[in-house]
MARTOR-87133 format. One record per residue (C-alpha): residue number from 1; residue in one letter; chain; x, y, z. Coordinates in steps of 0.02 Angstrom, whole numbers, always signed. Example, Ala and Ser with C-alpha at 12.3 -4.5 7.8 and 13.67 -1.06 7.14 Angstrom:
2
[vexlo 1, 'a', 'A', [+615, -225, +390]]
[vexlo 2, 's', 'A', [+684, -53, +357]]
//
This chain:
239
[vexlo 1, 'x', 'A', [-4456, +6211, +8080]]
[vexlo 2, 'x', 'A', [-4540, +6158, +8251]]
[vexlo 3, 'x', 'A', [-4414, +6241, +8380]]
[vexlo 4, 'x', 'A', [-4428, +6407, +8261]]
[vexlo 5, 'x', 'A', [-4548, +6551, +8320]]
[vexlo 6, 'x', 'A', [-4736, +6557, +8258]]
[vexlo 7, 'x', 'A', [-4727, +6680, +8130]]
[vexlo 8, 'x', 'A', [-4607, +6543, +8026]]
[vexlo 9, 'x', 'A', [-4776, +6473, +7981]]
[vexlo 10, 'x', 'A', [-4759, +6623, +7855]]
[vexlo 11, 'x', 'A', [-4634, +6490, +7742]]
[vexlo 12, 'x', 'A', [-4752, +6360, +7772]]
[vexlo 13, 'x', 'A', [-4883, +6474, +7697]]
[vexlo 14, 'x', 'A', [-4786, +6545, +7551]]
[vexlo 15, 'x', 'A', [-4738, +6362, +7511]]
[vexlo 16, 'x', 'A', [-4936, +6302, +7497]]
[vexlo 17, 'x', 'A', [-4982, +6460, +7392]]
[vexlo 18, 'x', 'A', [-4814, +6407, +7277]]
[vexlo 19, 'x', 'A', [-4879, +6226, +7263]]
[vexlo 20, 'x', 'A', [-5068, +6291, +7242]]
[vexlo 21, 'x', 'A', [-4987, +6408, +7101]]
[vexlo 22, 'x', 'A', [-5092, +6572, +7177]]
[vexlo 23, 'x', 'A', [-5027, +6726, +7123]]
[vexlo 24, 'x', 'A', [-4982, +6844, +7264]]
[vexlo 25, 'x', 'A', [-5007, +7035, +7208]]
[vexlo 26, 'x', 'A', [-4917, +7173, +7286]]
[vexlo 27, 'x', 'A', [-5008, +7267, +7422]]
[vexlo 28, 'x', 'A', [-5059, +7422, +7338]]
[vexlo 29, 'x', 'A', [-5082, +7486, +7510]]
[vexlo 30, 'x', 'A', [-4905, +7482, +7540]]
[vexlo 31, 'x', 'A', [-4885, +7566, +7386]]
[vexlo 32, 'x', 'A', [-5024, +7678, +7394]]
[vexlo 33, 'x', 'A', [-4952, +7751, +7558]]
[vexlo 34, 'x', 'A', [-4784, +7774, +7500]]
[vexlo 35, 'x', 'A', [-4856, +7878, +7370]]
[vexlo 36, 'x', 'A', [-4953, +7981, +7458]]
[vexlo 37, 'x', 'A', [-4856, +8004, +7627]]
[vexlo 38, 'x', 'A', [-4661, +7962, +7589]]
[vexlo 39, 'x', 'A', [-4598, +8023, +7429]]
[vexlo 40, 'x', 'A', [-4593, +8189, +7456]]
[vexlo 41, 'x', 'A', [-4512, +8172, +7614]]
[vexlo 42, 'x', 'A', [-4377, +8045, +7575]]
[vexlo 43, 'x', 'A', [-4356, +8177, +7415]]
[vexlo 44, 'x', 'A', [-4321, +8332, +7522]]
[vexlo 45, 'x', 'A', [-4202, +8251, +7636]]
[vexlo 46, 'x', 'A', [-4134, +8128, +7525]]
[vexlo 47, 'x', 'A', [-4124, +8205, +7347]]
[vexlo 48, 'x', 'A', [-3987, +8091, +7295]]
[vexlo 49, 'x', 'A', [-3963, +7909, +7326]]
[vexlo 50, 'x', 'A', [-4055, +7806, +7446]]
[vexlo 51, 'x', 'A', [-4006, +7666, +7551]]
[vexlo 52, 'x', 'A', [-4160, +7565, +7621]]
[vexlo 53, 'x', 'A', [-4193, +7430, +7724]]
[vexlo 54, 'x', 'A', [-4352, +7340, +7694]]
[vexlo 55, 'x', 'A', [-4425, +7209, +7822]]
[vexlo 56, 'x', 'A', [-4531, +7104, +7759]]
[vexlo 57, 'x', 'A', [-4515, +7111, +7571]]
[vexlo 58, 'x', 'A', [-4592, +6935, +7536]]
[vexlo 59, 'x', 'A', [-4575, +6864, +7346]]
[vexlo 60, 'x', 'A', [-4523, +7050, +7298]]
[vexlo 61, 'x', 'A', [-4472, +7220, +7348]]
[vexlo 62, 'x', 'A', [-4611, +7358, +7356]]
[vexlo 63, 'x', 'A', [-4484, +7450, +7258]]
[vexlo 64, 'x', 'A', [-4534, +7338, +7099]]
[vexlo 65, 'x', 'A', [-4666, +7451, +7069]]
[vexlo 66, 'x', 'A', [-4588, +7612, +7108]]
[vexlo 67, 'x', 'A', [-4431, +7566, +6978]]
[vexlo 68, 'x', 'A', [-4353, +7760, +6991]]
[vexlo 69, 'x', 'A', [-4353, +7776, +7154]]
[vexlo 70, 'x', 'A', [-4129, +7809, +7146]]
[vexlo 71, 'x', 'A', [-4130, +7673, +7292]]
[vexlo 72, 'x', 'A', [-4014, +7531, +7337]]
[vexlo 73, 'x', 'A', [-4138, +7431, +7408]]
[vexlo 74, 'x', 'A', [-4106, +7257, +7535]]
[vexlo 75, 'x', 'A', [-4253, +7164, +7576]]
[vexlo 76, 'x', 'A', [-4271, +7046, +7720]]
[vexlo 77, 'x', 'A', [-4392, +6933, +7741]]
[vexlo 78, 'x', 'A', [-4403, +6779, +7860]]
[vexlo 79, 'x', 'A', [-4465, +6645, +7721]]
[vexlo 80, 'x', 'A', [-4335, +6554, +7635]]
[vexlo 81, 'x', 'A', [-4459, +6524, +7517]]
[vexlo 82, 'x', 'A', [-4519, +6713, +7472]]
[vexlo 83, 'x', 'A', [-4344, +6773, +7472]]
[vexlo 84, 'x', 'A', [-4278, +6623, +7342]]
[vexlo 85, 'x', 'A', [-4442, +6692, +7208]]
[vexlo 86, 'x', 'A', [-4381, +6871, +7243]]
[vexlo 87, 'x', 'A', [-4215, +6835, +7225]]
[vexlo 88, 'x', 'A', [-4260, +6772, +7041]]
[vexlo 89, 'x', 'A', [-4290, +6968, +6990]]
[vexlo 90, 'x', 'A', [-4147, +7044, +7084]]
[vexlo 91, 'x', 'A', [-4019, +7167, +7032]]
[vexlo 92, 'x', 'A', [-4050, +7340, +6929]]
[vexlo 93, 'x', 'A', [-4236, +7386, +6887]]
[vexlo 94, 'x', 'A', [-4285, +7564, +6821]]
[vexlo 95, 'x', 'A', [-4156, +7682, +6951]]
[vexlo 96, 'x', 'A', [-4159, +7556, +7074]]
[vexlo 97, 'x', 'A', [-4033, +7422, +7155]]
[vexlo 98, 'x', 'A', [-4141, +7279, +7232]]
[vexlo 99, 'x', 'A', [-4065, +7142, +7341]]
[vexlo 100, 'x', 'A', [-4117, +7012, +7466]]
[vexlo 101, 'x', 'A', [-4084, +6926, +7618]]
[vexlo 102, 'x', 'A', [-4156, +6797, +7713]]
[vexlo 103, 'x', 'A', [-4157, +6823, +7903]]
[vexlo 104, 'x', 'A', [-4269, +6848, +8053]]
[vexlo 105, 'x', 'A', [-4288, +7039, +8057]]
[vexlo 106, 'x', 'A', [-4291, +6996, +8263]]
[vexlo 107, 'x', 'A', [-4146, +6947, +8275]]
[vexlo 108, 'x', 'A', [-4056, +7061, +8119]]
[vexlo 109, 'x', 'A', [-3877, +7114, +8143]]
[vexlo 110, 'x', 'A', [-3819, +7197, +7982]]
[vexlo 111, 'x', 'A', [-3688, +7294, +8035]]
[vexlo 112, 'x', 'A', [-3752, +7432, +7946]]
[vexlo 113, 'x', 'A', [-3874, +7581, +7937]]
[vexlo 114, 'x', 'A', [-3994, +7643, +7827]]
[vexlo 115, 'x', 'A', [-4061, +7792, +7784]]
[vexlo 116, 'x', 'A', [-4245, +7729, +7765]]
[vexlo 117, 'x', 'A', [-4293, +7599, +7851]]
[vexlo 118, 'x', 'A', [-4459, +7516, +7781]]
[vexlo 119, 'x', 'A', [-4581, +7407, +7870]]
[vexlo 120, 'x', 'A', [-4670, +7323, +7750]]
[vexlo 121, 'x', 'A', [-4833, +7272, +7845]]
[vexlo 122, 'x', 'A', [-4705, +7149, +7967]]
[vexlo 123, 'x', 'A', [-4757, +7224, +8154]]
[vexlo 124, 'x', 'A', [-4939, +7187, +8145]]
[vexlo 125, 'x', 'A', [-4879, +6998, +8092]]
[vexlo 126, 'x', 'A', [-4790, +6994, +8270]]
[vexlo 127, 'x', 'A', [-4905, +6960, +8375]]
[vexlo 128, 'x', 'A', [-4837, +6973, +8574]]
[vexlo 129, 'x', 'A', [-4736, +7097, +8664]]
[vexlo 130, 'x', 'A', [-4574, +7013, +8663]]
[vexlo 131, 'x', 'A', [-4534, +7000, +8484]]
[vexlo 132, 'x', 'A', [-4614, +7155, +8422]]
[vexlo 133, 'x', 'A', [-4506, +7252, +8562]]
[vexlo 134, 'x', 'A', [-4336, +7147, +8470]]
[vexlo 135, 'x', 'A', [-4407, +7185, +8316]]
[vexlo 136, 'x', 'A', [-4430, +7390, +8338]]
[vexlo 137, 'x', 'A', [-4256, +7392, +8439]]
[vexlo 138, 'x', 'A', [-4171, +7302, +8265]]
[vexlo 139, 'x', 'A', [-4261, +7429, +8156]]
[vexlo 140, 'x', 'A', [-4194, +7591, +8258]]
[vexlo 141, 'x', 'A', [-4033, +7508, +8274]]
[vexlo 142, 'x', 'A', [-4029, +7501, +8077]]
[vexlo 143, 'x', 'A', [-4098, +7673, +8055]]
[vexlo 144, 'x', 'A', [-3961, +7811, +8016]]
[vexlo 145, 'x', 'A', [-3963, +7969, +8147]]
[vexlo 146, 'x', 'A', [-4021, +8070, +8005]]
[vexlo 147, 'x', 'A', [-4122, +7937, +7947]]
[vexlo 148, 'x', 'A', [-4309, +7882, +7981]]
[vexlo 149, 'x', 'A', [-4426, +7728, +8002]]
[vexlo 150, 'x', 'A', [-4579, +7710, +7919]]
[vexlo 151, 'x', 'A', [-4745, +7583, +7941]]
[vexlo 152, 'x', 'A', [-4910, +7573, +7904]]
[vexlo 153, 'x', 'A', [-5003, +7455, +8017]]
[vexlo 154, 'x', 'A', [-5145, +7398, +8092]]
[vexlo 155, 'x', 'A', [-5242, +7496, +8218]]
[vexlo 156, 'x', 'A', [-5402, +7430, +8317]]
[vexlo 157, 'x', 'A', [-5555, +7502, +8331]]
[vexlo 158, 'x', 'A', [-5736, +7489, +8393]]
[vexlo 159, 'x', 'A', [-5813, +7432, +8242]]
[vexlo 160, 'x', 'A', [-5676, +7287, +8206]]
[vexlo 161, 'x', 'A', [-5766, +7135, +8140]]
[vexlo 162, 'x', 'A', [-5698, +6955, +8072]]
[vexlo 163, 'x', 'A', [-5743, +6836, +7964]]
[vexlo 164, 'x', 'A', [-5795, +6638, +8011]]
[vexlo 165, 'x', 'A', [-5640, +6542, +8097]]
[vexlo 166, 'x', 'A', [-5541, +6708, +8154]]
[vexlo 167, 'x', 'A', [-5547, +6742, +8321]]
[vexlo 168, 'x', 'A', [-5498, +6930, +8421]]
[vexlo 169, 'x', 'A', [-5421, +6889, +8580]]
[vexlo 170, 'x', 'A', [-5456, +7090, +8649]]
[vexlo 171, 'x', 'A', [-5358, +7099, +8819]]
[vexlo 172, 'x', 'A', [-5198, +7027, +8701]]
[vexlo 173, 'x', 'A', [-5245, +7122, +8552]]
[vexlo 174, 'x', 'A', [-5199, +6978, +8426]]
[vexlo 175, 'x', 'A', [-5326, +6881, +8296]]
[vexlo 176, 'x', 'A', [-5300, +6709, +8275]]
[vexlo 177, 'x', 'A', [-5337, +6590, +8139]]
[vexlo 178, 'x', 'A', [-5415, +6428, +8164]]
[vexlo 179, 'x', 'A', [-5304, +6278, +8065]]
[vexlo 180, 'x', 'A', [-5267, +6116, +8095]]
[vexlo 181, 'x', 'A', [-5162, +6042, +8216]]
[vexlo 182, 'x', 'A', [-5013, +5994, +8067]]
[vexlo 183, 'x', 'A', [-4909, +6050, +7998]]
[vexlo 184, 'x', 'A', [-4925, +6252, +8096]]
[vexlo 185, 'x', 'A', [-4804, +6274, +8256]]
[vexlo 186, 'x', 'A', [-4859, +6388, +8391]]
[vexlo 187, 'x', 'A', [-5030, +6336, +8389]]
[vexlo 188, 'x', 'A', [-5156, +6394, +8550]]
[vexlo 189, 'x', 'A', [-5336, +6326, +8578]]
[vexlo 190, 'x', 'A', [-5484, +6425, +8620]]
[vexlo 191, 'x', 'A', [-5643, +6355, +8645]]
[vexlo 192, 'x', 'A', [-5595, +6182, +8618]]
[vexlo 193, 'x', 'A', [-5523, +6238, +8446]]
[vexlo 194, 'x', 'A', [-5348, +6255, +8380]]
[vexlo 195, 'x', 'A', [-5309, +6425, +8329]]
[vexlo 196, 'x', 'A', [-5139, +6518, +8248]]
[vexlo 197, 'x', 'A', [-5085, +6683, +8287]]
[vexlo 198, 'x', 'A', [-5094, +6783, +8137]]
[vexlo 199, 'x', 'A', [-5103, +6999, +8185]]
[vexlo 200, 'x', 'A', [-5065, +7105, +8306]]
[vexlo 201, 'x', 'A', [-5210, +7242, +8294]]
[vexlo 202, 'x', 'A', [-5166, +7365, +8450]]
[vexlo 203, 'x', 'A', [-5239, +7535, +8508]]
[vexlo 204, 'x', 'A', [-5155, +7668, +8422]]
[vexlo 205, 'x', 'A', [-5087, +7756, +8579]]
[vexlo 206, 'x', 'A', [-4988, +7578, +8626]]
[vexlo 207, 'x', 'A', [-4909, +7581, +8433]]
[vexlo 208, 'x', 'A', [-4852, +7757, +8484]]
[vexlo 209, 'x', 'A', [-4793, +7676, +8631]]
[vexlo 210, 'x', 'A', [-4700, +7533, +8596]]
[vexlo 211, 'x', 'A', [-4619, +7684, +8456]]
[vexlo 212, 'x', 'A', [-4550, +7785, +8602]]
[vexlo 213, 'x', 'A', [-4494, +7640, +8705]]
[vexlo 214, 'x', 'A', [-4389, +7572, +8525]]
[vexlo 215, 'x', 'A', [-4302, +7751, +8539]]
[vexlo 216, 'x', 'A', [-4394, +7827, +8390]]
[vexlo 217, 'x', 'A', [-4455, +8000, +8379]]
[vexlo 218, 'x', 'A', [-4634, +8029, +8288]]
[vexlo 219, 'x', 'A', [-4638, +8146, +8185]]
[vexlo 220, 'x', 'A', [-4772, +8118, +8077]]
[vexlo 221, 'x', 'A', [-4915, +7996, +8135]]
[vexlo 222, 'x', 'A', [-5098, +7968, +8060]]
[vexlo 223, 'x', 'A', [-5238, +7870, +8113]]
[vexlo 224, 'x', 'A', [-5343, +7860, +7958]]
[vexlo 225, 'x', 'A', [-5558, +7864, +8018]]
[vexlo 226, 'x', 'A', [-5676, +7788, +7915]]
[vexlo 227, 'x', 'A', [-5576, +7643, +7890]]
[vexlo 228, 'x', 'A', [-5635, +7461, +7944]]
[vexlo 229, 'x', 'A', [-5522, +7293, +7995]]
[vexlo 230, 'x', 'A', [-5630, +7158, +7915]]
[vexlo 231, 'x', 'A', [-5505, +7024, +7881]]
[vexlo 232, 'x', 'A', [-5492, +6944, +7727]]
[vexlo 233, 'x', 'A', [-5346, +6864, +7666]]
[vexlo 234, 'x', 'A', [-5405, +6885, +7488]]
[vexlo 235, 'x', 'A', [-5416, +7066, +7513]]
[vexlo 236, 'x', 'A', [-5268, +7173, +7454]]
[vexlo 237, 'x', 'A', [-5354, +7337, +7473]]
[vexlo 238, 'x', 'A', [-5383, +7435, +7621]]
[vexlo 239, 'x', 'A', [-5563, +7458, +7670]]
//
């Protein structure tokens, strides 16, 4: 694990929340937004089967709860360990075809592309330039022409506060958690303390950004007001 990237601390952390036996729920968020801002678009273009791509899909595919969907579904996720508990409930459920691959989406070369394309909360988990630029060439690269790329993400704001033991590094836009030394990789100190990166909350004019540079064309982006980043990790719903 210790010549792997940062954001393989992810296994690490699935692996202590398996051994802790925590329950983790699926982000209603996620689901929430699909809802509300997707279906009805992926209907009208695509009105008969639908191949997606998910990135990020953890210990199961967001499609679990949306079981007639008519998708063939591959999730990717990074953690060995997420993708060997989702892999437990593969196959057919409801309309749906769910499978899963482990793989860094970085580095993903499929082969293949998809008419939806799905990030499921992965770019604000990728932290500095270089891998979030790999990561948003690998998702257009894996996005039909006719196709389109979703994400919903996290923006920053003026009013952005943190609980005890995060800190906001502003001029890099990332919040770090402070942990101890072992068994983390990728670990920076700040004020005589050992910190990990953990998000990537950026100005929304350098998501659209870093979306342009990827080769994607917006057609539908929404900054929601009212909303607040207070960082939880026990939180699954927005604020």
């Amino acid at each position: 694990m210790f010549d792997q990237p940062y954001y393989y601390n992810y296994d690490l952390t699935y692996r202590l929340l398996k051994k802790n036996a925590e329950e983790i729920v699926p982000s209603f968020s996620l689901i929430d937004f699909y809802n509300k801002e997707l279906r009805s678009r992926i209907k009208e273009i695509f009105p008969q089967r639908l191949s997606v791509l998910e990135l990020g899909s953890g210990q199961g595919s967001l499609f679990n709860a949306l079981p007639e969907e008519n998708a063939e579904v591959l999730g990717v996720d990074v953690s060995s360990t997420a993708i060997a508990e989702a892999q437990k409930s593969q196959g057919s459920l409801g309309t749906n075809s769910i499978s899963y691959l482990c793989a860094d989406a970085c580095e993903l070369k499929l082969g293949k592309k998809f008419q939806f394309v799905f990030d499921a909360h992965t770019l604000h988990c990728l932290c500095y330039p270089e891998e979030r630029t790999k990561y948003l060439k690998s998702a257009f690269e894996h996005t039909a022409d006719s196709g389109f790329f979703a994400l919903e993400t996290m923006v920053a704001h003026k009013r952005m506060d943190f609980e005890e033991g995060y800190y906001f590094r502003e001029e890099e836009g990332v919040l770090y958690k402070e942990v101890d030394d072992e068994p983390f990789v990728g670990l920076r100190t700040f004020y005589g303390r050992r910190y990990m990166p953990l998000r990537s909350i950026r100005r929304s004019h350098e998501i659209e950004e870093e979306l342009f540079k990827a080769g994607f064309k917006i057609v539908f982006f929404m900054v929601l007001s009212g909303y607040k980043v207070i960082y939880d990790e026990k939180r699954v719903q927005p604020l």
